[in-house]
C-alpha positions in Angstrom: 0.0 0.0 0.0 1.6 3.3 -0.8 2.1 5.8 1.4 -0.2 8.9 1.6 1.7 12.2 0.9 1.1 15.2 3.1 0.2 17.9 1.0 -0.3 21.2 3.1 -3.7 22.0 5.2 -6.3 23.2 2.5 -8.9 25.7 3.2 -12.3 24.0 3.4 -15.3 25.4 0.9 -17.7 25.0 3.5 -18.6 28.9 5.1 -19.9 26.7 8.4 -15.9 24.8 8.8 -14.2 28.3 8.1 -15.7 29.9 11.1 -13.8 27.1 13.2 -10.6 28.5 15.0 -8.5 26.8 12.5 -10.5 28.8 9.9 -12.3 25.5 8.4 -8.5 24.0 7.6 -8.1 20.4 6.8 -5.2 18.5 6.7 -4.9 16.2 4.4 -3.0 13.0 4.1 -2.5 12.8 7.7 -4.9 10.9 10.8 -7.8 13.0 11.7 -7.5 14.6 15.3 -10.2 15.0 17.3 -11.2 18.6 18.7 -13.6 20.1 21.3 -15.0 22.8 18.6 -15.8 20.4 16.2 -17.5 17.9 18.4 -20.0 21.0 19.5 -20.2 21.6 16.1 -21.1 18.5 15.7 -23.7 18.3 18.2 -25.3 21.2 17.3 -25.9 20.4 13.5 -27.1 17.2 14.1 -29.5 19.1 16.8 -30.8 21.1 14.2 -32.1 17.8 11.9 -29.0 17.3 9.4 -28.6 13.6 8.1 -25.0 12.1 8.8 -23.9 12.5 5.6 -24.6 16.5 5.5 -22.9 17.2 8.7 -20.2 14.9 7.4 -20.1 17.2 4.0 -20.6 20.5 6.0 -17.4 19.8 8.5 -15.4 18.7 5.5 -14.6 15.0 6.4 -15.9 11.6 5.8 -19.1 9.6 7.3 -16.4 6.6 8.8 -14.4 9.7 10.4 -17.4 11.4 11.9 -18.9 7.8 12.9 -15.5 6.9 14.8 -14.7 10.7 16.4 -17.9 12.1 17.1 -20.2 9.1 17.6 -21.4 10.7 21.1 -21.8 13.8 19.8 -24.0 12.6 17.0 -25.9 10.9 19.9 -26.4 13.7 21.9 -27.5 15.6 19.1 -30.0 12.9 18.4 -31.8 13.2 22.0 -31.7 16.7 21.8 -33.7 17.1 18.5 -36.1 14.5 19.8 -36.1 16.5 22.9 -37.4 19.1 20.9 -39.8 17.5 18.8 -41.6 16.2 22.2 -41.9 19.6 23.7 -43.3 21.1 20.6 -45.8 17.9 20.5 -46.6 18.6 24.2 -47.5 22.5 23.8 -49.4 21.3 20.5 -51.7 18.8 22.8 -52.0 21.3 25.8 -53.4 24.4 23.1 -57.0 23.4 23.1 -57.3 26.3 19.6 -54.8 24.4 17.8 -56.6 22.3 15.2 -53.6 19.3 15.5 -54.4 19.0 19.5 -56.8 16.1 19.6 -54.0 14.0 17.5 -51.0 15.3 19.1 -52.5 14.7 22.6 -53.9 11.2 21.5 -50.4 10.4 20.3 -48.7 11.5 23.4 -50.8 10.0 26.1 -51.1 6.7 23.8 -47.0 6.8 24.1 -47.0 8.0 27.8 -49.5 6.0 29.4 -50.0 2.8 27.4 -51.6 0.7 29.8 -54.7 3.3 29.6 -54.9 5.2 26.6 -53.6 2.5 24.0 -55.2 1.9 20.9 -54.0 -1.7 21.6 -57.0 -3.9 22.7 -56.4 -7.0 24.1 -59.1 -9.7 24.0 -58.2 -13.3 25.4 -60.1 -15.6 23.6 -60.9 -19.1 24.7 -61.5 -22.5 23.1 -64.7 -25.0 23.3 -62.9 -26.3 26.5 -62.1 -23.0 28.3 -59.0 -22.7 27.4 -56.9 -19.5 26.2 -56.4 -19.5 22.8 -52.5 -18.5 22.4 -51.9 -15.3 20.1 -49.1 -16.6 18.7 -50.8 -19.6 17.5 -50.4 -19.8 13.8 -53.5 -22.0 13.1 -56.4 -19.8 11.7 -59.0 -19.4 14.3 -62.1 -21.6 13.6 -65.3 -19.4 14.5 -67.5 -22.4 15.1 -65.1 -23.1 17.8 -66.2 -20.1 19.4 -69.6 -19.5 21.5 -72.0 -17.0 20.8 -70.9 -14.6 23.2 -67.1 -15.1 22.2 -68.2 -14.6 18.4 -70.4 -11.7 19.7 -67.1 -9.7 21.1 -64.8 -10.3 18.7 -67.2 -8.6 16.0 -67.7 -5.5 18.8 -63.8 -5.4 19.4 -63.6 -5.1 15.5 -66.2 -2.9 14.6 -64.9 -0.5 17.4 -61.1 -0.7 15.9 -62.4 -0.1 12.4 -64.5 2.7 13.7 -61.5 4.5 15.2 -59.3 3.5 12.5 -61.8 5.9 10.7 -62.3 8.6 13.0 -58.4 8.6 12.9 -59.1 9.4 9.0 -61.4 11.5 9.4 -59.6 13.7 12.1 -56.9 13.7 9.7 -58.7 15.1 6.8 -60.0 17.7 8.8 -56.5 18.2 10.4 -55.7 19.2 7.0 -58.1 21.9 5.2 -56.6 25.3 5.9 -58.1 27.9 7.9 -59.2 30.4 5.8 -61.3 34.2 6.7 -64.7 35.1 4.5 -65.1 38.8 4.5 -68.4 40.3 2.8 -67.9 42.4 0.0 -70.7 45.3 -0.6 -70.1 46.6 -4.2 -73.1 49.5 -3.4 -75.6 47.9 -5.9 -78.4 47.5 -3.5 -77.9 51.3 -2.7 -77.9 51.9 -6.1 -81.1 50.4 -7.1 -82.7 51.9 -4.1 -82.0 55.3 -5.0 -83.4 55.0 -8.7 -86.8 54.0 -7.5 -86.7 57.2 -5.2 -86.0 58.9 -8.0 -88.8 57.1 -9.8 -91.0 58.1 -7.8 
């Protein structure tokens, strides 16, 4: 393998590396050395919703560098866009005018409190001898196995999730038309007319 040639640092084209200390200088040919600025710089982009590949581009070095210097930093960057996501999400649910609320606040609550406001339902079903019918049995369920009743609430249980399915739909579609203001426009013709039977008479 032959040996790489160190050629002088070379300015970087990116305006974000050249406001670095080093004024966005990259050396090339020789091992990559981590610094403190870059790894905020680092954390910060990512924070703001860049892909690997762009911060990668934007700091003027390669996706395996960034992966093996700055992995934390991409992390952190990670937790704090999510971090940021959420709390917009959570002022979203809690602004009973904003038209995304209901969803936002389903979403949440259906994330933060699973075991009550899940979508999920869970329905143990039971065989012609009383006993639970596995969900992770892989043998279609026979519905002449089932009594009455049994057949009776598995239709409710999936009427109800294709009802909300729906609603979900149709929250959605409504989520979507824009708001829009009607103001009344009087061009005077009523006025108008008025005036020429006056005159008339």
């Amino acid at each position: 393998m032959a040996n790489r040639v160190y050629k002088g640092p070379v300015q970087s084209l990116s305006p974000v590396a050249q406001l670095r200390p080093d004024g966005g200088m990259m050396q090339k040919g020789v091992p990559h050395k981590r610094d403190e600025v870059t790894a905020a710089m680092v954390e910060r982009l990512r924070a703001a919703g860049l892909a690997k590949e762009q911060v990668a581009k934007i700091l003027g070095m390669k996706s395996e560098t960034l992966k093996r210097y700055y992995d934390d930093e991409m992390g952190a960057g990670d937790a704090s866009l999510v971090a940021k996501i959420a709390s917009n999400m959570a002022l979203i649910a809690q602004d009973p005018n904003h038209r995304q609320a209901v969803i936002a606040g389903k979403f949440m609550l259906s994330r933060l409190v699973p075991e009550v406001f899940s979508e999920r339902q869970q329905i143990q079903l039971l065989d012609k001898d009383g006993r639970p019918i596995s969900p992770n049995n892989t043998k279609t369920l026979d519905p002449y196995q089932l009594s009455d009743e049994q057949r009776a609430a598995l239709r409710e249980a999936v009427t109800d999730v294709l009802r909300e399915a729906v609603d979900n739909v149709n929250e959605y579609r409504e989520a979507q038309v824009p708001e829009a203001e009607y103001l009344q426009i009087e061009d005077g013709s009523d006025e108008a007319e008025y005036e020429e039977e006056e005159d008339e008479e």
